[in-house]
N, C-alpha and C positions, 0 to 999 in steps of 0.2 A: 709597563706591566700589562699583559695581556688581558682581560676582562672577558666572563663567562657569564651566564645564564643556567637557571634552572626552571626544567621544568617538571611541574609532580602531576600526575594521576592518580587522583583517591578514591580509588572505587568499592564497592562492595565486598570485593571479594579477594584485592589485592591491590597494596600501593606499587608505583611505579615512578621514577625520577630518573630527568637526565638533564644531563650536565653540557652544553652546548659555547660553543665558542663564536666569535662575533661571526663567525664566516660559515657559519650554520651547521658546524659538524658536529656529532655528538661523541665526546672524552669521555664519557663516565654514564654508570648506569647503576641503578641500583631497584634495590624492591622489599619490600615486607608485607605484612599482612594489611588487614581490609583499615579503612582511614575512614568509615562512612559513621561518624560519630552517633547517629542513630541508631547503629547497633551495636558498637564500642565503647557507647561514649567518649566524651570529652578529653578523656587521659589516656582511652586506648586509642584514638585517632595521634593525638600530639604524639604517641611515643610512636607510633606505624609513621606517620609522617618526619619525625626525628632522624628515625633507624635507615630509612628508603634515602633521605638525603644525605645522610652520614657516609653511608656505603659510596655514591654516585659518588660526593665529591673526595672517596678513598682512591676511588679506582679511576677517577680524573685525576689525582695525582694533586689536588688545587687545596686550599681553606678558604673559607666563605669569608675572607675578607680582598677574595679576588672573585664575589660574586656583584653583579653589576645591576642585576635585576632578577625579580622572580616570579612567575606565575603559578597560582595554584590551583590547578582544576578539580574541583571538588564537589559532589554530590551536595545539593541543597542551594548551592551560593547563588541560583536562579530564583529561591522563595525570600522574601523582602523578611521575614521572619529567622531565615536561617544568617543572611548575609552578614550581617555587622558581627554576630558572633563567630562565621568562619572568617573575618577580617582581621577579629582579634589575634584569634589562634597564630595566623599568618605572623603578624606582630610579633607575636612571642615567640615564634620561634627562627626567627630571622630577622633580629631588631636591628634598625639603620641601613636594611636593603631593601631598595624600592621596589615594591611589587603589588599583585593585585591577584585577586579571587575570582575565576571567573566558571563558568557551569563548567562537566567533565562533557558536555555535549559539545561547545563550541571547542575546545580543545580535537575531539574526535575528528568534529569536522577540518576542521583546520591542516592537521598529522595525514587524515585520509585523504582529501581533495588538494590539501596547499594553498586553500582560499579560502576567504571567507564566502563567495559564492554560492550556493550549492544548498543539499542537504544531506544530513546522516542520520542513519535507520540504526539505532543498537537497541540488538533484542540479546541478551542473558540471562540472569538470575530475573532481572528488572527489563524494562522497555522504553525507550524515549524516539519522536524524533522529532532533527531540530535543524533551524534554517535558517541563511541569511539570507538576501539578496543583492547584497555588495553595495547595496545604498543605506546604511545604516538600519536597516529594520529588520529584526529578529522574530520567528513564530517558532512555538515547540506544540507535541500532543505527544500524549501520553504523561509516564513521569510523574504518573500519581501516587505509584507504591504499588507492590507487591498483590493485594488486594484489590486494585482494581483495574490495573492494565492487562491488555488483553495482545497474546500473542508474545508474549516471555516464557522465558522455560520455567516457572512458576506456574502458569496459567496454562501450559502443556501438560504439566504433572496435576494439577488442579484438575482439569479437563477429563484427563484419563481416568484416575482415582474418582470421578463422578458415572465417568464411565463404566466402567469396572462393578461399582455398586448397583447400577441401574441394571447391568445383565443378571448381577445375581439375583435378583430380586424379583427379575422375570420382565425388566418394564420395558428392555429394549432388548437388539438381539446378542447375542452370547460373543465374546472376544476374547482370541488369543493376548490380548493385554491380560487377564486376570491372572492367569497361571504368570507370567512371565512380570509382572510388578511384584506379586505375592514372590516370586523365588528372589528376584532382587533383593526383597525386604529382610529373608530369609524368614519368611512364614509360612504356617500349615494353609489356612485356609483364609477365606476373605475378610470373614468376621473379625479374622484377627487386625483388620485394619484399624478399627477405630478405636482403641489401646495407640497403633504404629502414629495414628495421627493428632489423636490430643494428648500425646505424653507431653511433659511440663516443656523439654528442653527441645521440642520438634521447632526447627528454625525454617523460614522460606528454602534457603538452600538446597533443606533436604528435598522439600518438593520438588524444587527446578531439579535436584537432582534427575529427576525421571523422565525427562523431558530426549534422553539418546535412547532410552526405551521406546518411548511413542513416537520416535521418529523412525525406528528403523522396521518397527511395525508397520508402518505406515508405510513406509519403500516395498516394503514385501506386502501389501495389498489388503492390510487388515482394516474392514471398511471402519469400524471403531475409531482405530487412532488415525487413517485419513480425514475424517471426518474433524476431526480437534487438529488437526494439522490444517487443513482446509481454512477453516475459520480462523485462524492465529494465522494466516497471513493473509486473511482478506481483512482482518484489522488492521495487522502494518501496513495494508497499502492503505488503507481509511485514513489511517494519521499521516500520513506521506501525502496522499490529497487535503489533505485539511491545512499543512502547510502550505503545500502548490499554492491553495489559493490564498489562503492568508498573507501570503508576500506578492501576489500578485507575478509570479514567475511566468504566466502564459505560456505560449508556447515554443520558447526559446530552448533551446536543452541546455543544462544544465546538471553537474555530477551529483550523482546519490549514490554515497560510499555507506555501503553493509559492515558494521562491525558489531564487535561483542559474541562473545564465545558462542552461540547457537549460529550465529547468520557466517561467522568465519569460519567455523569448523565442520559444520555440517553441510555438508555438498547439498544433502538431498534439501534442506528443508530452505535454504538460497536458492535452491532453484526454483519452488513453487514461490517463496516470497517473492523472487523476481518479476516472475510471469503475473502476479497478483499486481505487482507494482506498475507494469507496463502495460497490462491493459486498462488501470486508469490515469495512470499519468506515462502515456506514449513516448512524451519526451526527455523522458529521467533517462540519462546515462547512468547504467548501476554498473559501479567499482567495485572492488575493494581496495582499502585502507593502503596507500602509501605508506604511511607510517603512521604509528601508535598517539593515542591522546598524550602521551607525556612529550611526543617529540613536539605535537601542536601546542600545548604549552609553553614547550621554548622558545618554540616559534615568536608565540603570541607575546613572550619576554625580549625579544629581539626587537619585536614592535616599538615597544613603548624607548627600546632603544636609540629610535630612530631608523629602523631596518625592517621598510615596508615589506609586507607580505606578496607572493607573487599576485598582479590585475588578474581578475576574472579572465578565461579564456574562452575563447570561442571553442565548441564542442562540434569533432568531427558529424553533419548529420550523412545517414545514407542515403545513396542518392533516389533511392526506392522506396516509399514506403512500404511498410509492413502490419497489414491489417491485420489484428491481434484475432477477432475473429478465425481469420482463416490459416492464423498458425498452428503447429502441433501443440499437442498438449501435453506437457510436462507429467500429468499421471498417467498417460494414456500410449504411451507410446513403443510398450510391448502389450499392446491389448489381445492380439492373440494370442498371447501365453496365459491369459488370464482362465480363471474356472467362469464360468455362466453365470452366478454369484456375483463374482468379485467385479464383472464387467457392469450385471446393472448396477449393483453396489455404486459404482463411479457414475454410471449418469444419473443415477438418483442424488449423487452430492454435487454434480455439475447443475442439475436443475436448481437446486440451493443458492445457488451463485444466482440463477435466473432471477427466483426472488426477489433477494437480499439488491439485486445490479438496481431492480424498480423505485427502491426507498429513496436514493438522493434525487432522484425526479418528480418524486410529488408534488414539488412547487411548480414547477415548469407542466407538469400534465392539468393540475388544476387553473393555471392562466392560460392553456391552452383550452380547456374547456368550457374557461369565461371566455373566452374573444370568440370562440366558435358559437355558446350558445347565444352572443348578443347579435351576433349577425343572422342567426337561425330566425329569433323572434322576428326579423325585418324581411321573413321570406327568402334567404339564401339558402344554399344547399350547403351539403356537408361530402364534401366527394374526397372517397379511398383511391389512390396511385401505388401501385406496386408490381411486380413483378415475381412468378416460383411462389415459393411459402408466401411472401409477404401480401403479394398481390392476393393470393387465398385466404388469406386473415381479413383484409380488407373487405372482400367479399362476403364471407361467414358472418362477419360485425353488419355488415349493409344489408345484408338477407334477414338479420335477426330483430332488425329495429322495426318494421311495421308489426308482426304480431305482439313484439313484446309493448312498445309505447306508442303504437298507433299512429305510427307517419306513413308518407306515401313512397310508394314506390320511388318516386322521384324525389325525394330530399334527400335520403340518403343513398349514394352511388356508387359504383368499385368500377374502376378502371387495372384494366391486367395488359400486363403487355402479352401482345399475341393473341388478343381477342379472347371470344367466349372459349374457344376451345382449349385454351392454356390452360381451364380450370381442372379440368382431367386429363388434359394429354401433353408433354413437355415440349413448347417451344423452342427450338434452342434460337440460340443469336438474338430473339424477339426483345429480350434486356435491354439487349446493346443500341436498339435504336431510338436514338434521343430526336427523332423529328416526328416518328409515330409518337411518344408523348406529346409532344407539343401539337400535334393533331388531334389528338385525341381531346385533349381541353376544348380545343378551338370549335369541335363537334358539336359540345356541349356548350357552348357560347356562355362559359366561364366570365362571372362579372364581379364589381367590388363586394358584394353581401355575400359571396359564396367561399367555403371553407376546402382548401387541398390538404391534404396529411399526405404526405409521400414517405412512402413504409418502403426502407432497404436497410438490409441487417449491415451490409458494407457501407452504406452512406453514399455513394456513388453510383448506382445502378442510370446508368445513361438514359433508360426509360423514365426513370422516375424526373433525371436532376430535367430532361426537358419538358416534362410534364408543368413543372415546378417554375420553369424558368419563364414559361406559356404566364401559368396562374400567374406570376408577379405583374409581369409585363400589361395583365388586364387589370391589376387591381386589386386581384385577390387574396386570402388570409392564408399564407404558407404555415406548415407545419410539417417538421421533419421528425419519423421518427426511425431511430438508426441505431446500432450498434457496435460503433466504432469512431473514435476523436482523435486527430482533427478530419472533417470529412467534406466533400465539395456541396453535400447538400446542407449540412450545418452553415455553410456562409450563404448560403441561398434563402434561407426559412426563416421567418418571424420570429417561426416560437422551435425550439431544438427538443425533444426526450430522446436522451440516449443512454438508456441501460448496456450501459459497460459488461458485459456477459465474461470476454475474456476469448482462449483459444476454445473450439468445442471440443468432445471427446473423438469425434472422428475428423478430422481435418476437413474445414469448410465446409461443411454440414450442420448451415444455419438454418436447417429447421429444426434445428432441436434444441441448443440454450438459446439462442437469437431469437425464434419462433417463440417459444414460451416467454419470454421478456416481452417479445412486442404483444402476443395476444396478452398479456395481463397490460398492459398499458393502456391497448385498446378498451 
């Protein structure tokens, strides 16, 4: 007798179960309403999980006494709190088939990539993302609920609807979101909101529901909902880095499959999460979903079968890299159609990004600023390398330390490629030459108490990396500061800050989110 597999998906919003056979095809399919016992309860999960498997194994044509094993992926069965009770559940309704509970995230991944590998970003109603690294160790972020994750279609319609209130009010400036929420709602006026939003029976749902309004606001250039759209996916790359590192993935690539109703159906708002993702983690391959979490549940039932998962695989890399910096930008790229508005509008929310890119370098600026100042007190200098914008910034910082703290001309330094005159007139090619840096140290008889910062938004500027290569080679306390990972001068530098900025508004035109990153760092 042939033997099958099930797998379920319990999610918020709708169950999902498939019926798979030893040779991994799936015979049957079935679906019911939401299984997330937190908002069902106990009896409306068991009978959505009942009904979803009832159906699958109708339309397989099989009874579950020709089921071999079963996985249930299910919302919670990652909290040590929820587990043993969705263990039960399991039990009871499939007694005497071996099976197991396991999160709807690893399921995701699993169905999306075909490995355990990897990592999955699902943004919907709710938000998680979750990773393995094929050596048994698991990290997630997000997945705290409704209320506090950031970058769901909850937190889209949350975002807006704050929005919205703040224009009327006068506190910020005025958005085609208000008229266009208010008719969705089918309301007169704004006021009428706060009746629409603490009636007894307002569910999360309904918020996420509003979440294809402020998106497609936001495609069509309403600085408002770009604005909450911006931010909701520089969170999902936050939790997609917080994973990176918490597995220890380095810089090997590896798939990050986008699922869950926002990231799969919405072209536009995939594409900025993407580019959010890939300017801090370069080497995420972003997918989408091979197949559905319920298929990876079967999968993950095949497992326990004996029918290993496909090995991790090597990910095609290109043979070029692509400096995120200097790619186009996903909001910007019918910028001459835009009104004069809408244009600063976007770089006032690209400079946002400058900001916000500064905050995960805090640790790394202030150990940089301990090793610089301990070698300062012993009579070292502190010398700026750069080139264009950055070589300028260095300068402006080195011009401004004698009147503000009283040093001498000569502690603090700027080296610019191209000489004094690059400071107002553009050298070209002067970047590129990596022996005039290493001259240039050498002038200055660069020794072990003295401090190099080599300022390149791309992290390779040939002037800088031989400036850089100079200072090691005598002694000296390297510092790189860049705007783009992995980079030639990051493996060259003691100490790394690199505010991850992203693509800028006009392609390659890193005096403007790169420049502002590096002077707030400086």
């Amino acid at each position: 007798m042939e033997r099958y597999v099930i797998g379920v998906d319990g999610g918020a919003s709708k169950t999902a179960v498939v019926v798979m056979n030893e040779r991994g095809e799936e015979v049957g399919r079935g679906t019911s309403s939401s299984s997330n016992f937190h908002l069902v309860g106990l009896d409306g999960a068991k009978n959505a999980l009942s009904a979803a498997m009832q159906a699958a194994a109708a339309r397989a044509g099989i009874d579950f006494s020709q089921v071999a094993a079963a996985t249930l992926a299910l919302a919670g069965a990652g909290r040590p709190a929820d587990a043993q009770l969705l263990e039960n559940l399991r039990a009871e309704l499939l007694p005497g088939i071996p099976g197991q509970v396991v999160t709807d995230a690893l399921a995701a991944l699993v169905g999306g990539a075909g490995t355990r590998r990897g990592i999955v970003l699902i943004a919907g109603t709710g938000m998680i993302a979750y990773g393995e690294n094929g050596d048994g160790q698991q990290a997630r972020a997000g997945g705290w609920g409704h209320l506090l994750d950031h970058g769901s279609g909850y937190d889209l319609g949350q975002e807006a609807l704050r929005a919205v209130v703040l224009a009327a009010d006068g506190s910020d400036l005025t958005t085609g979101l208000s008229r266009q929420i208010i008719n969705s709602l089918n309301l007169k006026e704004t006021a009428d909101l706060v009746n629409w939003i603490y009636a007894p029976d307002r569910s999360p749902a309904d918020i996420a529901a509003l979440a294809p309004i402020v998106l497609k606001a936001a495609e069509a250039h309403d600085l408002a909902a770009t604005a909450v759209v911006v931010r909701a996916a520089e969170s999902l790359a936050g939790a997609v880095a917080a994973v990176v590192r918490r597995l220890g993935l380095g810089e090997r690539p590896f798939p990050l499959v986008l699922a869950g109703g926002l990231l799969q159906t919405n072209h536009f708002y995939r594409r900025v999460t993407a580019q959010a993702v890939r300017t801090r983690v370069p080497h995420a391959r972003v997918i989408l979903p091979q197949a559905d979490a319920a298929v990876g549940a079967a999968l993950l039932a095949l497992e326990t079968l004996g029918h290993p998962l496909p090995s991790p695989t090597e990910v095609d890399v290109p043979s070029v890299v692509s400096w995120s910096s200097e790619q186009r930008n996903v909001l910007t790229q019918n910028l001459d159609l835009l009104s004069t508005l809408e244009m600063i509008g976007l770089m006032h929310l690209e400079d946002y990004r400058a900001v916000t890119a500064v905050r995960p370098n805090l640790p790394a600026i202030a150990q940089s600023v301990d090793a610089i100042a301990s070698r300062m007190r012993q009579g070292g200098r502190l010398i700026y390398v750069g080139a264009g914008t950055s070589g300028r910034l260095g300068a402006l910082d080195a011009s401004e330390c004698p009147p503000t703290f009283g040093t001498s001309p000569d502690q603090v330094v700027s080296l610019m490629a191209g000489g004094e005159q690059a400071f107002t007139l553009a050298q070209e090619g002067a970047e590129d030459d990596r022996s005039a840096g290493r001259g240039d140290i050498a002038k200055l008889d660069v020794g072990p108490l003295d401090s190099i910062v080599g300022i390149a938004a791309s992290g390779r500027t040939p002037y800088v990396a031989g400036a850089l290569a100079e200072a090691c080679q005598r002694g000296a306390l390297t510092v790189a500061l860049i705007c783009n990972l992995p980079a030639p001068l990051a493996q060259m530098a003691d100490h790394v800050i690199a505010p991850l900025v992203g693509p800028e508004v006009l392609a390659g035109s890193t005096r403007l989110k790169a420049g502002t990153a590096q002077k707030l760092a400086l």
